[in-house]
PDB file of N, CA, C and O in Angstrom:
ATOM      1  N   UNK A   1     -22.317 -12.413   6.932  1.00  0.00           N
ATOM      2  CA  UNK A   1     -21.952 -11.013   6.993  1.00  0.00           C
ATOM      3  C   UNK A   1     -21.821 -10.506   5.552  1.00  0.00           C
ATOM      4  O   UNK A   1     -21.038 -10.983   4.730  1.00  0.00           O
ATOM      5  N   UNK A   2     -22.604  -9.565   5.345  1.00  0.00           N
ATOM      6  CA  UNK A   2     -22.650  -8.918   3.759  1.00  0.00           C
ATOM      7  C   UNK A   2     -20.829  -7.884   3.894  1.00  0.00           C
ATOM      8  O   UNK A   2     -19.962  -7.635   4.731  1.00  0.00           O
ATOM      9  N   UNK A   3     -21.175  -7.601   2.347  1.00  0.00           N
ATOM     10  CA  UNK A   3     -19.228  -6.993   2.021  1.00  0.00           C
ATOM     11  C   UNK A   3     -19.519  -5.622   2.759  1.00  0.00           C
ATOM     12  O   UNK A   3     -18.526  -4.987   3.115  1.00  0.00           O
ATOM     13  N   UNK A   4     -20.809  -5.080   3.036  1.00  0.00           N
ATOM     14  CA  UNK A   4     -20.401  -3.386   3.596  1.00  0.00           C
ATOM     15  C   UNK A   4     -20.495  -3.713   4.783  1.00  0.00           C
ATOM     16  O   UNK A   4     -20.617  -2.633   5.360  1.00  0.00           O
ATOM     17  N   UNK A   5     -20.529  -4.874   5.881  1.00  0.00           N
ATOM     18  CA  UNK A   5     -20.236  -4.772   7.271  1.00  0.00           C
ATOM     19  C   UNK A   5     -18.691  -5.462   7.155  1.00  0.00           C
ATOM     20  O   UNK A   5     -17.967  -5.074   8.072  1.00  0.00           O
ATOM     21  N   UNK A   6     -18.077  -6.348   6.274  1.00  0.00           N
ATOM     22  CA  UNK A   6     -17.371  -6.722   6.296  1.00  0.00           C
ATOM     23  C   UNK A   6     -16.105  -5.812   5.984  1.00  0.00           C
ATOM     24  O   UNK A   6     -14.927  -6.152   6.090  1.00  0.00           O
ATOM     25  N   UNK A   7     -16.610  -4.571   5.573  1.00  0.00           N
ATOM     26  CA  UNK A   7     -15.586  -3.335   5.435  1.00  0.00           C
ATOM     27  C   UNK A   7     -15.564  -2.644   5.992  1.00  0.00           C
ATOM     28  O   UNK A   7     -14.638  -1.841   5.885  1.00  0.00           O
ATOM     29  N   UNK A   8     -16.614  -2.457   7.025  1.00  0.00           N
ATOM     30  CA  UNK A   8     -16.665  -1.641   8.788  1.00  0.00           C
ATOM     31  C   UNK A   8     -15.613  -2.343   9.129  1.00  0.00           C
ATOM     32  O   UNK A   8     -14.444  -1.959   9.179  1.00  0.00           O
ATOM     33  N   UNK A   9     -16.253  -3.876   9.475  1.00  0.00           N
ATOM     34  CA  UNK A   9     -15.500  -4.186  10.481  1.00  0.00           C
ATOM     35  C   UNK A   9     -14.378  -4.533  10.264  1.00  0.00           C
ATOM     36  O   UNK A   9     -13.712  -4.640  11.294  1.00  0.00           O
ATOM     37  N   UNK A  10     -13.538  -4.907   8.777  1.00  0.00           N
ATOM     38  CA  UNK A  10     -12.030  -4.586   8.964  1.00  0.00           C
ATOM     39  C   UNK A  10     -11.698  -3.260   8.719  1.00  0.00           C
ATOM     40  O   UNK A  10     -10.558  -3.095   9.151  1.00  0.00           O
ATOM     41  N   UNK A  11     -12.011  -2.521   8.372  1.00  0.00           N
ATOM     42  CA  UNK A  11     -11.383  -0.751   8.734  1.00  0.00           C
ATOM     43  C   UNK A  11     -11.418  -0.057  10.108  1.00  0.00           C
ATOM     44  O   UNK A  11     -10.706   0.844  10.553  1.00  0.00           O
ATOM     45  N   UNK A  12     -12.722  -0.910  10.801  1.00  0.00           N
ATOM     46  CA  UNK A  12     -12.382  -0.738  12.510  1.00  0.00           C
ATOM     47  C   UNK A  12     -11.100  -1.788  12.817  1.00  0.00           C
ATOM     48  O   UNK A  12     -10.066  -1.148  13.009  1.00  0.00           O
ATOM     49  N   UNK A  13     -10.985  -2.727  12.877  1.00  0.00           N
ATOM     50  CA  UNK A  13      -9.933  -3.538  13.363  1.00  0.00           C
ATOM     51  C   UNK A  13      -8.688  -2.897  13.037  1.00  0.00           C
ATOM     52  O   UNK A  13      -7.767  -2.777  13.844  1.00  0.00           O
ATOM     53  N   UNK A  14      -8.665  -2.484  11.841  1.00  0.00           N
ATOM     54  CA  UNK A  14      -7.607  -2.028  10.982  1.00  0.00           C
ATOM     55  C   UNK A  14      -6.447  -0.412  12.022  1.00  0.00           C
ATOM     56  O   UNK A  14      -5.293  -0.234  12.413  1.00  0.00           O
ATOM     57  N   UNK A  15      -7.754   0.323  12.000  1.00  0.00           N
ATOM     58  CA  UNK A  15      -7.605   1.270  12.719  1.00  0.00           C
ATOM     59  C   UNK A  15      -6.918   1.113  14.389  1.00  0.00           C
ATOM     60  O   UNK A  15      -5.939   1.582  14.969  1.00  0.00           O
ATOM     61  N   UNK A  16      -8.104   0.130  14.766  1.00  0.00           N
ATOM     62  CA  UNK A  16      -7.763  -0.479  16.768  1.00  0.00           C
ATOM     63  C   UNK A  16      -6.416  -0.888  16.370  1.00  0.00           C
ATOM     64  O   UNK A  16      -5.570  -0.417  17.129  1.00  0.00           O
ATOM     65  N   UNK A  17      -5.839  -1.760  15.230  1.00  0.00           N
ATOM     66  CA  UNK A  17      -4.244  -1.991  15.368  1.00  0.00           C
ATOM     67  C   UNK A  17      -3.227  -1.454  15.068  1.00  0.00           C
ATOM     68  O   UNK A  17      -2.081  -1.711  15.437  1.00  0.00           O
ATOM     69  N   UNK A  18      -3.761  -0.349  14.086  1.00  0.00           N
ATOM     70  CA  UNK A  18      -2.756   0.791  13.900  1.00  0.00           C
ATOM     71  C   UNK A  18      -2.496   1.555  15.501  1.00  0.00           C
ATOM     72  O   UNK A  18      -1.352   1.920  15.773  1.00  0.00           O
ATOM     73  N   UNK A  19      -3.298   1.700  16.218  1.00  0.00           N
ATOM     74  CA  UNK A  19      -3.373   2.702  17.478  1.00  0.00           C
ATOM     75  C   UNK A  19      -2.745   1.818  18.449  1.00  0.00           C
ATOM     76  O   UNK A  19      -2.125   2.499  19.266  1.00  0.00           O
ATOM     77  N   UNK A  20      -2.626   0.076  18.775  1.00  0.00           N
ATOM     78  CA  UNK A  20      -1.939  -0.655  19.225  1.00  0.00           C
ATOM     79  C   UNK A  20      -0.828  -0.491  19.174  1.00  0.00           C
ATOM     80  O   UNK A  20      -0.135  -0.337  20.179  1.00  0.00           O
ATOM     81  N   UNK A  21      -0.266  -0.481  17.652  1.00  0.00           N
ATOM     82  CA  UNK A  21       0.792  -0.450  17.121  1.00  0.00           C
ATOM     83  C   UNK A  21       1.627   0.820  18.270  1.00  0.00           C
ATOM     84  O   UNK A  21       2.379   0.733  19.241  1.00  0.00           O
ATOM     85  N   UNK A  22       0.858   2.175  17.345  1.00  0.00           N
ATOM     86  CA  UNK A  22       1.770   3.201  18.358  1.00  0.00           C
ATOM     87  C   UNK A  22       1.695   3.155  19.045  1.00  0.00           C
ATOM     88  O   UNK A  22       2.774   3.667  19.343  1.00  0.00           O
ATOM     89  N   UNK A  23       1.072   2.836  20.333  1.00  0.00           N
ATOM     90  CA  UNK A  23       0.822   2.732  21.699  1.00  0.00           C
ATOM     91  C   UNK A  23       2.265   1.830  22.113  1.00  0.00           C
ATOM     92  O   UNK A  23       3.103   2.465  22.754  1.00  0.00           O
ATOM     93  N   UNK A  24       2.526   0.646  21.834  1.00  0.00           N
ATOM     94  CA  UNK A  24       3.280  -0.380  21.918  1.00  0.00           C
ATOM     95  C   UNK A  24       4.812   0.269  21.651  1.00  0.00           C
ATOM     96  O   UNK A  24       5.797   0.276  22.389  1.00  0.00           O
ATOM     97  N   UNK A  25       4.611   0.816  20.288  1.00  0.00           N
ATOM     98  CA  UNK A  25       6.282   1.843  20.361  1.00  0.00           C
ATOM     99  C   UNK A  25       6.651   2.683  21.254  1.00  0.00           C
ATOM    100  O   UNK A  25       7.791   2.776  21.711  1.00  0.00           O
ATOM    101  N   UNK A  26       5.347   3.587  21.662  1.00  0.00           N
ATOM    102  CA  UNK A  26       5.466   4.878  22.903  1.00  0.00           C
ATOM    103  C   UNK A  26       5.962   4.053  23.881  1.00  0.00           C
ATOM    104  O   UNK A  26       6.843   4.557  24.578  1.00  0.00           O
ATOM    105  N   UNK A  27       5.683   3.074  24.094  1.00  0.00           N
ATOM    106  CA  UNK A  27       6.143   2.417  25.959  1.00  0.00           C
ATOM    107  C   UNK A  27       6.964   1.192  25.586  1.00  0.00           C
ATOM    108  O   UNK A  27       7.047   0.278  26.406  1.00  0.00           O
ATOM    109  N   UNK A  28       7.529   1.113  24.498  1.00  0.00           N
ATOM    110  CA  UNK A  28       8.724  -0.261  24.253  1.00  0.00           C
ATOM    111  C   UNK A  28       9.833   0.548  24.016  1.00  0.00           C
ATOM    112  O   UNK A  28      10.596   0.921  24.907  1.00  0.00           O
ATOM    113  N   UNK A  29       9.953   0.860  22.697  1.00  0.00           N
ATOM    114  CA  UNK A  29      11.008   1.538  22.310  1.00  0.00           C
ATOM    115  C   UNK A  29      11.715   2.914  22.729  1.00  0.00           C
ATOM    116  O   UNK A  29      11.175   3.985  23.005  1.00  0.00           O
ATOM    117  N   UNK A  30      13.012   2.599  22.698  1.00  0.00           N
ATOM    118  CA  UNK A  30      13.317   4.306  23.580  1.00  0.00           C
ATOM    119  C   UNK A  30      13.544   4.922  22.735  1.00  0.00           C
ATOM    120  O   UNK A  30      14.158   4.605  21.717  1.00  0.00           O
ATOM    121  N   UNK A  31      12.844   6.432  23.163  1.00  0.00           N
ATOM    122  CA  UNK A  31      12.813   7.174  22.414  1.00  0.00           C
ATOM    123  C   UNK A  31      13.679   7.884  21.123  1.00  0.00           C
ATOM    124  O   UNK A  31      13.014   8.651  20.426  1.00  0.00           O
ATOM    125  N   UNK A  32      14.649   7.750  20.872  1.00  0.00           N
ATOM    126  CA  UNK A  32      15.598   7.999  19.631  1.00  0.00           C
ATOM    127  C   UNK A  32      15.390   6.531  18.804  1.00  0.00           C
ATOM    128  O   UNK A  32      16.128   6.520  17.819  1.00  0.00           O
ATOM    129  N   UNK A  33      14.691   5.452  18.916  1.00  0.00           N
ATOM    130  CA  UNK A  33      13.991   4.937  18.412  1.00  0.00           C
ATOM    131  C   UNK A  33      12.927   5.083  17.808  1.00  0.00           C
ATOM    132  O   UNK A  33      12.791   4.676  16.654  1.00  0.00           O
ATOM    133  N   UNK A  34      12.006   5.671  18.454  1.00  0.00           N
ATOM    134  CA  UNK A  34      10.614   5.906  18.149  1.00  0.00           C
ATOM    135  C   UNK A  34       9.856   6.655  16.892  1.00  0.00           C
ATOM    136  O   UNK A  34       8.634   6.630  16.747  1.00  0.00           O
ATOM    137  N   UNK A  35      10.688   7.264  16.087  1.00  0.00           N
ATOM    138  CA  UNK A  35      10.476   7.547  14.635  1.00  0.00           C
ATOM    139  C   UNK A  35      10.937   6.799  13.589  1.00  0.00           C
ATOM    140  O   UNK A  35      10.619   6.923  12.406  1.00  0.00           O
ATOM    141  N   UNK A  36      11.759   5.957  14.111  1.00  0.00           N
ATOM    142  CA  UNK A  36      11.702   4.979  13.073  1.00  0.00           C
ATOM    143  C   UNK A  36      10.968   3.721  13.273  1.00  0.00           C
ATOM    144  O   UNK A  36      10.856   2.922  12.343  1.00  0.00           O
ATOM    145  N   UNK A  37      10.428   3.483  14.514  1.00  0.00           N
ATOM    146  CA  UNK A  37       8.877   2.915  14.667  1.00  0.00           C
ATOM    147  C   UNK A  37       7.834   3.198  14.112  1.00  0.00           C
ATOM    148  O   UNK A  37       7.084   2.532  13.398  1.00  0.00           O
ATOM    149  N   UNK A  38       7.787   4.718  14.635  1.00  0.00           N
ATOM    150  CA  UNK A  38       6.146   5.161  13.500  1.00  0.00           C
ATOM    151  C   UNK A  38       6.200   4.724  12.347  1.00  0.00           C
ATOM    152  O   UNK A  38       5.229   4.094  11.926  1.00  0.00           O
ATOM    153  N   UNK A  39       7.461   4.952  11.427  1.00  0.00           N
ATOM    154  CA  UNK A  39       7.357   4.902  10.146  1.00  0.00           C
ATOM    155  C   UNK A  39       7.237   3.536   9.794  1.00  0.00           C
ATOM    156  O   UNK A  39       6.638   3.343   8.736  1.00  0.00           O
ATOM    157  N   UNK A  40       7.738   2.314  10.534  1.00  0.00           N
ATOM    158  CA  UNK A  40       7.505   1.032  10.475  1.00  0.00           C
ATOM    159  C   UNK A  40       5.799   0.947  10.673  1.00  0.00           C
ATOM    160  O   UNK A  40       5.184   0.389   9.764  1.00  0.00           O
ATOM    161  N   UNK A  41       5.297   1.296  11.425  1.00  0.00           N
ATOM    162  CA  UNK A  41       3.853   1.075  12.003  1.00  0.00           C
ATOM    163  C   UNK A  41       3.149   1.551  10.731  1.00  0.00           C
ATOM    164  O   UNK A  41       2.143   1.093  10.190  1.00  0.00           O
ATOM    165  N   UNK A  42       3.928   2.584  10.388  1.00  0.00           N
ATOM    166  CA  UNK A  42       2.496   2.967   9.245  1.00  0.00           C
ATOM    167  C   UNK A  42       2.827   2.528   8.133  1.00  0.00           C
ATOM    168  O   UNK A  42       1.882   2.223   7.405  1.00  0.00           O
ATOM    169  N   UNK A  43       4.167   2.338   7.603  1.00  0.00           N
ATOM    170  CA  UNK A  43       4.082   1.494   6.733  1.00  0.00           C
ATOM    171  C   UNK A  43       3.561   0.193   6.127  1.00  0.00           C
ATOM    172  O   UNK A  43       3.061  -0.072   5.034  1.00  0.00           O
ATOM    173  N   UNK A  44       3.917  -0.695   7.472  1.00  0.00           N
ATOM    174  CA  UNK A  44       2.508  -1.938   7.955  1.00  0.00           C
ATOM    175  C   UNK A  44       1.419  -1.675   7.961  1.00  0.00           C
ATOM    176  O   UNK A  44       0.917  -2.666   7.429  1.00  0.00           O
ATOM    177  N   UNK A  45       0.366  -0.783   8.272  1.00  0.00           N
ATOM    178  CA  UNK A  45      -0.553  -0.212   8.480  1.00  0.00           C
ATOM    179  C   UNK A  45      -1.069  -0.163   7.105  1.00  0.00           C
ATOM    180  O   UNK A  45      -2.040  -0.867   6.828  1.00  0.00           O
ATOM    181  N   UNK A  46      -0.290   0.923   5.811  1.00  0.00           N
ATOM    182  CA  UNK A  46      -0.415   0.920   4.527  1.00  0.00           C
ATOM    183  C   UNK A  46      -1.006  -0.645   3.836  1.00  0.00           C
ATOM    184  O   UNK A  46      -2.106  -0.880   3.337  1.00  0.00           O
ATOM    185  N   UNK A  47       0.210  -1.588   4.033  1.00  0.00           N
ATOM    186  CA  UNK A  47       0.566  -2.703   3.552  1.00  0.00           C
ATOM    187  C   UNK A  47      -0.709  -3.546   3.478  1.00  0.00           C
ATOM    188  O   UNK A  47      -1.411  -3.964   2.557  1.00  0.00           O
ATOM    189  N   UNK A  48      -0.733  -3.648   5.096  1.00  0.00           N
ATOM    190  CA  UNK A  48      -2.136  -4.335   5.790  1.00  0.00           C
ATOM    191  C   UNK A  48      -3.354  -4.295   4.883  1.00  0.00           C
ATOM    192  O   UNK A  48      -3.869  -5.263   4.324  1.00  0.00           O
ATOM    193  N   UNK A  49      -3.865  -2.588   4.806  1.00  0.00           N
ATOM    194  CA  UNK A  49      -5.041  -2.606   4.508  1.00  0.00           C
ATOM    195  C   UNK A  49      -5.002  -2.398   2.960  1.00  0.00           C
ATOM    196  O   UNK A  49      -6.095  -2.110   2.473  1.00  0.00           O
ATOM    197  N   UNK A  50      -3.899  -2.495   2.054  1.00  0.00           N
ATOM    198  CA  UNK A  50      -3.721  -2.696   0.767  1.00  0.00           C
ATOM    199  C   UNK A  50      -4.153  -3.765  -0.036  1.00  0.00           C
ATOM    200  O   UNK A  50      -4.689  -3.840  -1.142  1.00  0.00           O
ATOM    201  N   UNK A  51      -3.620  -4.920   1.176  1.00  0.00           N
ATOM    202  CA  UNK A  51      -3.980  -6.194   0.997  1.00  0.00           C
ATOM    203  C   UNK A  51      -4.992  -6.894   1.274  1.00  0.00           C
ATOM    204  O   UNK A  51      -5.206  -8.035   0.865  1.00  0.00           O
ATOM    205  N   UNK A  52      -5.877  -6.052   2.203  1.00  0.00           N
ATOM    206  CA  UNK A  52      -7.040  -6.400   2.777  1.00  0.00           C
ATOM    207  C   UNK A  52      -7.987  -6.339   1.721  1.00  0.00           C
ATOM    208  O   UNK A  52      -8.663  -7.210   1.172  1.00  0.00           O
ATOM    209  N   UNK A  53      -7.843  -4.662   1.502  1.00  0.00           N
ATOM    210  CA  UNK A  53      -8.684  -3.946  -0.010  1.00  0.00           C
ATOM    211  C   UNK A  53      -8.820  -4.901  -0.810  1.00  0.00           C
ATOM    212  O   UNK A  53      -9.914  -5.446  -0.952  1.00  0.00           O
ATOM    213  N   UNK A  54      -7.186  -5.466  -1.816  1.00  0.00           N
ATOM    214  CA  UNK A  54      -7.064  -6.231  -2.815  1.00  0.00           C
ATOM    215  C   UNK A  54      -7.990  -7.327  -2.302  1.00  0.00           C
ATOM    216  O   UNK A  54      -8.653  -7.810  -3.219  1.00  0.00           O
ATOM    217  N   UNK A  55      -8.206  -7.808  -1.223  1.00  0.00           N
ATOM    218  CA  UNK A  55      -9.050  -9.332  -1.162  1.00  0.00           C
ATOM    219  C   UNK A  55     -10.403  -9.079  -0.986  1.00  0.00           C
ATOM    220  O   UNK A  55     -11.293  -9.908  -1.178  1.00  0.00           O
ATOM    221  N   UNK A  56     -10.584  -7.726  -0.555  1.00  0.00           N
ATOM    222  CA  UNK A  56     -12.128  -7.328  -0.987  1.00  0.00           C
ATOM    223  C   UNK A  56     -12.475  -7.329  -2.143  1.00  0.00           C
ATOM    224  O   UNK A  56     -13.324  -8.045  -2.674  1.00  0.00           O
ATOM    225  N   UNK A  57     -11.990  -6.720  -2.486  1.00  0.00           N
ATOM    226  CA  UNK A  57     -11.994  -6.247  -4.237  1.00  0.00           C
ATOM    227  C   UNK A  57     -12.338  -7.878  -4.803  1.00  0.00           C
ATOM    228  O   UNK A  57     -13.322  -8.234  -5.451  1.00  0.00           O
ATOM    229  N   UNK A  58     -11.337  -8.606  -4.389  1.00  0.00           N
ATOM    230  CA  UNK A  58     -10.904  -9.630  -5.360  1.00  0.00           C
ATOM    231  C   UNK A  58     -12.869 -10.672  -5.315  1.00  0.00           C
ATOM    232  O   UNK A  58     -13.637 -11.145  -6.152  1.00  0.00           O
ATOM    233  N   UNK A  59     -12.815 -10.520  -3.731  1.00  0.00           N
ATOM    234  CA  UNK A  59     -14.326 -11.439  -2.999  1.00  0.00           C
ATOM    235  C   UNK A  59     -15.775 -10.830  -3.570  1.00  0.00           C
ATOM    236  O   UNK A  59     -16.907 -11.304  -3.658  1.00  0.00           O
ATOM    237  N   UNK A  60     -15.208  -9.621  -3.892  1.00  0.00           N
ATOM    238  CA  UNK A  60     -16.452  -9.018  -4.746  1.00  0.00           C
ATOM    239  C   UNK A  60     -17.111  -9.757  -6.406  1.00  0.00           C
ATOM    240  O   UNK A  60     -18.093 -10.415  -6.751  1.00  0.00           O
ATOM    241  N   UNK A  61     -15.988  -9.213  -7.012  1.00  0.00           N
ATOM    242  CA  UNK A  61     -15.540  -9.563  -7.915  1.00  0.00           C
ATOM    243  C   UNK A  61     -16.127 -11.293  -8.694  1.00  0.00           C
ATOM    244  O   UNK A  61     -16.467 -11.728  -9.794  1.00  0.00           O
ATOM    245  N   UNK A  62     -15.950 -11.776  -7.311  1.00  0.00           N
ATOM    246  CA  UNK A  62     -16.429 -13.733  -7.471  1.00  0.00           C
ATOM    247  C   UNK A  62     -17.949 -13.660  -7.308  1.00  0.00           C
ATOM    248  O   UNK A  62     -18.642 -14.298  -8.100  1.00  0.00           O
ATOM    249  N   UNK A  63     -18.489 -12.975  -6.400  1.00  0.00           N
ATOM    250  CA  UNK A  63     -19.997 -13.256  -5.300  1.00  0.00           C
ATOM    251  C   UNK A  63     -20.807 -12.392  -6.750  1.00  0.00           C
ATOM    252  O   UNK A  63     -22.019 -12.181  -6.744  1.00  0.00           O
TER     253      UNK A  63
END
């Protein structure tokens, strides 16, 4: 798999688990909860694909 399918396909994954994520708060957590879920979700979300980036970056960088 070359690096520009390998950045589809984690920015699709990336995305399908961000939308997991909220999905999972909407029907777990009760609601006077649930904004301080989002902000957990997207903060993870941030984190995730920060770190993902950095190891692209980094796999480039070597090849």
């Amino acid at each position: 798999m070359d690096r520009k399918q390998l950045e589809i396909v984690t920015s699709t994954g990336m995305v399908l688990a961000l939308i997991v994520m909220l999905l999972a708060i909407q029907l777990v957590l009760p609601e006077n909860m649930r904004p301080l879920g989002f902000v957990g979700a997207v903060t993870l979300y941030i984190i995730m694909m920060s770190l993902i980036g950095l190891r692209l970056a980094s796999a480039g960088q070597q090849a």
